[in-house]
C-alpha positions, -999 to +999 in steps of 0.1 A: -290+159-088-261+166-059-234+137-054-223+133-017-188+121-014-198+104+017-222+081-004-194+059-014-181+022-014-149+007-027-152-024-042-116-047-054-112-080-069-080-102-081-085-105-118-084-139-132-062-130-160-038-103-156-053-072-172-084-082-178-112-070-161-133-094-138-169-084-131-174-067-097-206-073-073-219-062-043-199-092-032-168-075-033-173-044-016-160-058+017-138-034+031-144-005+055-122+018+032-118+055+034-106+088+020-104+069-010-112+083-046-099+070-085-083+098-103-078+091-140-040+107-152-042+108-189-021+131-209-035+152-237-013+157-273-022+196-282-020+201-323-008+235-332-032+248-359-022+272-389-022+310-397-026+322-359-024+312-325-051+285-328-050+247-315-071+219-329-086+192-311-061+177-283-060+137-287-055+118-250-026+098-248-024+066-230-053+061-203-045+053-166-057+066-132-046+058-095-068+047-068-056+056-028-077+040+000-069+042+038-079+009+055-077-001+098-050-024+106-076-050+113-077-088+120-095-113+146-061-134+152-076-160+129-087-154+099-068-134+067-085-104+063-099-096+031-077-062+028-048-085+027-060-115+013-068-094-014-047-061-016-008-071-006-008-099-035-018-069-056+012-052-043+039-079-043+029-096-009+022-126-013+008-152+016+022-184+022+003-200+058+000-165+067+034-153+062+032-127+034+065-126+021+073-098-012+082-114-041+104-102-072+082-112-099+056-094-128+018-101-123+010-137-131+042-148-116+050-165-078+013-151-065+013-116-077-017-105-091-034-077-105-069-061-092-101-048-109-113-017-087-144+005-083-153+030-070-187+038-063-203+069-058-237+084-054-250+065-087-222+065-104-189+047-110-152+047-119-132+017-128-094+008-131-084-024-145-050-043-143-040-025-113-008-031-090+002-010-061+024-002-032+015+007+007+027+024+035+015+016+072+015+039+103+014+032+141+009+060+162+015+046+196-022+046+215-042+048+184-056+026+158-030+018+131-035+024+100-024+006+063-028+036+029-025+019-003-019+034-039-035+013-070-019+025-105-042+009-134-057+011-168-088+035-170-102+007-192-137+029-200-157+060-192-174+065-157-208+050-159-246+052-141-249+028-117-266+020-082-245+023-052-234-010-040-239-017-001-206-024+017-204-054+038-181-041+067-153-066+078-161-073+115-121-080+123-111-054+150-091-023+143-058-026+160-047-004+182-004+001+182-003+001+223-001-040+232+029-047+212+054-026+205+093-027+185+124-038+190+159-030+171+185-053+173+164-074+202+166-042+220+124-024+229+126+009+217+099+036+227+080+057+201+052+078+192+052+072+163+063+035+137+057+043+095+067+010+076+068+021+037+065-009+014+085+012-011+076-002-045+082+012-079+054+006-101+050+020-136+028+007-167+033-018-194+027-002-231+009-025-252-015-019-277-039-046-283-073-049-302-103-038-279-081-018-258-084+018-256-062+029-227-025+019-247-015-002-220-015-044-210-012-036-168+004-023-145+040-037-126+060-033-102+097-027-113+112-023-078+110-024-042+128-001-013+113-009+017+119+015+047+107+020+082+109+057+099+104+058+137+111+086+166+123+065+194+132+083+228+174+093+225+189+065+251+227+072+263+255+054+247+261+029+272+230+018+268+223+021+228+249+031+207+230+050+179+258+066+163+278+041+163+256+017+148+247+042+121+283+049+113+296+015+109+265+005+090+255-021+114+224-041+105+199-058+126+164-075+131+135-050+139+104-062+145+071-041+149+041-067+165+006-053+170-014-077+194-053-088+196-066-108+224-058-142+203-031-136+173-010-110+161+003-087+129+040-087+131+060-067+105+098-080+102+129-066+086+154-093+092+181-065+086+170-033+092+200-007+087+197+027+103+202+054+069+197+086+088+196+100+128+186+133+137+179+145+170+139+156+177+116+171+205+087+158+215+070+181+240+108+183+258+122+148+249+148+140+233+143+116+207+166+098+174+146+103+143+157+071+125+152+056+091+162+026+086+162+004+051+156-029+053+180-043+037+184-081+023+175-113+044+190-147+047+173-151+013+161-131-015+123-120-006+130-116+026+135-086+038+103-074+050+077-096+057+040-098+074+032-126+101-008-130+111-004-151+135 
């Protein structure tokens, strides 16, 4: 029998308790995911053998895999989407009234949570348990905006037979990164091109425990550098000071809104400091290749946060 990639669904849930796996349906296959595939990344111990260049059987080391999935920036200007209802708590986001704020906490702890995920494919399927990630979203300017996420987990058992799951496509629009736009330090910038890296560090949590294979309790997320690249058109220096604001580290709000017809998604750094400036082309502009970090808030947490409005 011949697997099509194309006959495939991705399926998440939050797991009641972290690390343990929580049964998946058809229920929860409610995303219009893409390009997205579990890999598992388990080491193998080689055994040198005796009297020759021979090997015995190599033992597997601790089990984990990694999930990626490219998602549409989408929402109806009402209701949470499930991709981040779901996903950003899963990735240190969590929501309060909409606001998803990140929080410095291990799974279990102020909202954070960890994710069962599948992923189905042509009658079969893979599974990672206990999973956390990190994201990174792109805006090209004219064209639907996208969010990529990347799920590290337990590879909690062996790929198994099982009917492919139909998806039930969210009907929340794609956004499109043209009504909106950003600002820097209250001042609208023009760009092709807005990346907004969520900059987590997230390893896993040895543990050996009975009735667990894979070595390991769950993943975590030990850190959190959130950055934002964009290519804005180069302005003079009456009018911008780049340089200057780059050399004397100055930081400022930036705020990157994506409109629908009744709401918004609005990314803020409340103190967004420009790291690096290098002069581009694009097609015969002149443009200031920034990267800024987004650096602390007002208040721990706060440095990079998510409005639906």
């Amino acid at each position: 029998m011949t697997l099509l990639r194309r006959r495939s669904v991705f399926a998440a849930k939050t797991e009641t308790t972290v690390g343990t796996e929580i049964a998946l349906t058809g229920a929860d296959g409610v995303y219009n995911a893409r390009d997205f595939m579990i890999e598992p990344g388990i080491g193998m111990t080689r055994r040198e053998g005796q009297g020759g260049f021979n090997y015995l059987k190599s033992i597997p080391e601790g089990m984990m895999g990694t999930c990626k999935i490219v998602h549409d920036l989408a929402y109806d200007g009402t209701n949470i989407p499930t991709w981040a209802s779901v996903l950003l708590p899963a990735c240190g986001w969590v929501d309060t009234g909409g606001l998803f704020s990140p929080v410095s906490q291990g799974p279990g702890g102020g909202g954070v949570k960890t994710l069962t995920i599948g992923h189905y494919f042509d009658g079969k399927m893979k599974k990672l348990t206990g999973a956390m990630g990190t994201w990174v979203v792109t805006c090209p300017t004219g064209k639907v905006a996208q969010i990529e996420f990347t799920f590290t987990g337990k590879y909690f058992e062996n790929e198994t037979d099982i009917a492919l799951i139909a998806p039930t496509y969210p009907t929340d629009p794609p956004l499109r990164f043209a009504d909106g736009g950003i600002t820097w330090s209250a001042v609208a910038i023009c760009t092709a091109n807005v990346t907004i890296d969520a900059g987590n560090s997230v390893i896993m949590r040895e543990c050996a425990e009975a009735g667990n294979r894979t070595g390991f309790k769950s993943a975590v997320i030990t850190d959190r550098v959130p950055v934002i690249t964009a290519d804005p058109e180069a302005v003079l220096v009456a009018t911008e000071n780049r340089d200057s604001q780059w050399l004397a580290f100055t930081a400022a709000a930036m705020v990157v809104t994506l409109n629908t017809t009744s709401g918004a998604i609005v990314f803020t750094a409340a103190a967004a400091q420009i790291e690096d400036k290098k002069n581009g082309d694009r097609s015969g502009l002149i443009t200031d290749d920034l990267k800024f970090l987004c650096t602390a808030g007002a208040t721990a947490d706060t440095e990079l946060t998510i409005n639906f409005t």
